[in-house]
C-alpha positions in Angstrom: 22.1 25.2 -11.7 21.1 21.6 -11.5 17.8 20.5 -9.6 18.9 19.0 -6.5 17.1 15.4 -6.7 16.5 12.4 -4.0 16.2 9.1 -5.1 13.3 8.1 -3.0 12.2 3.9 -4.6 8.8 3.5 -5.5 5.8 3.1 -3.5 5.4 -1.0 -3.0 1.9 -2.2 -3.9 0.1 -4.4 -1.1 -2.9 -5.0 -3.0 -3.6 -5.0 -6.6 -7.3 -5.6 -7.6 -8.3 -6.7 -5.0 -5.7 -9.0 -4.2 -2.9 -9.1 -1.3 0.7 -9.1 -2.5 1.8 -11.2 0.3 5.5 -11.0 -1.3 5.6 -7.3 -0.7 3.9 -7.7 2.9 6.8 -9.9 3.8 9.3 -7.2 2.5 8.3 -4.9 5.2 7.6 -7.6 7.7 3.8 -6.9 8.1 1.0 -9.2 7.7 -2.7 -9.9 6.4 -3.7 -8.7 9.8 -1.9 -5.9 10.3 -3.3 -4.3 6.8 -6.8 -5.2 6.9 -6.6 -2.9 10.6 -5.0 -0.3 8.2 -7.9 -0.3 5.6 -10.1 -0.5 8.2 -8.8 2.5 9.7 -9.6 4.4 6.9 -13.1 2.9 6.2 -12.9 0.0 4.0 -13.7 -3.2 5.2 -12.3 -6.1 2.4 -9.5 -6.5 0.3 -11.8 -6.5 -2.9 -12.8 -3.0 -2.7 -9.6 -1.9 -3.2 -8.3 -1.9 -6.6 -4.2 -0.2 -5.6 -3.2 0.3 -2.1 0.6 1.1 -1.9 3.2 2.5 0.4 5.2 4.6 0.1 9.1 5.1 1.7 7.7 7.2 4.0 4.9 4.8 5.3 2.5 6.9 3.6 -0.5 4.5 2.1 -2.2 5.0 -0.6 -5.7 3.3 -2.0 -7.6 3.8 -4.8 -11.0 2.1 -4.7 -13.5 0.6 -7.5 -15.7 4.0 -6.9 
């Protein structure tokens, strides 16, 4: 029997070493504002600490820092 898969699309990057993808922002109608309160939130305080932050279909983010 056949594994039953969902197509789920991949995770969008918002930030790429260290740099906004403002592109992808726009695609889910967010801004520079709203993500820096979302790395905030999780204890990072600029954009070039991160080196990948994504999101996923779910609204899930991910981030991988330079540590």
């Amino acid at each position: 029997m056949p594994a039953q898969i969902k197509y789920a699309s991949l995770p969008l990057p918002l930030i790429m070493n260290g740099k906004v993808m403002d592109k992808n922002l726009e695609q889910i109608s967010q801004t520079r504002f709203w993500l820096k309160n979302q790395i905030q939130f999780r204890g990072l305080k600029h954009f070039k600490e991160i080196n990948l932050c994504t999101l996923d279909h779910k609204g899930r983010m991910y981030i991988v820092t330079g540590e």
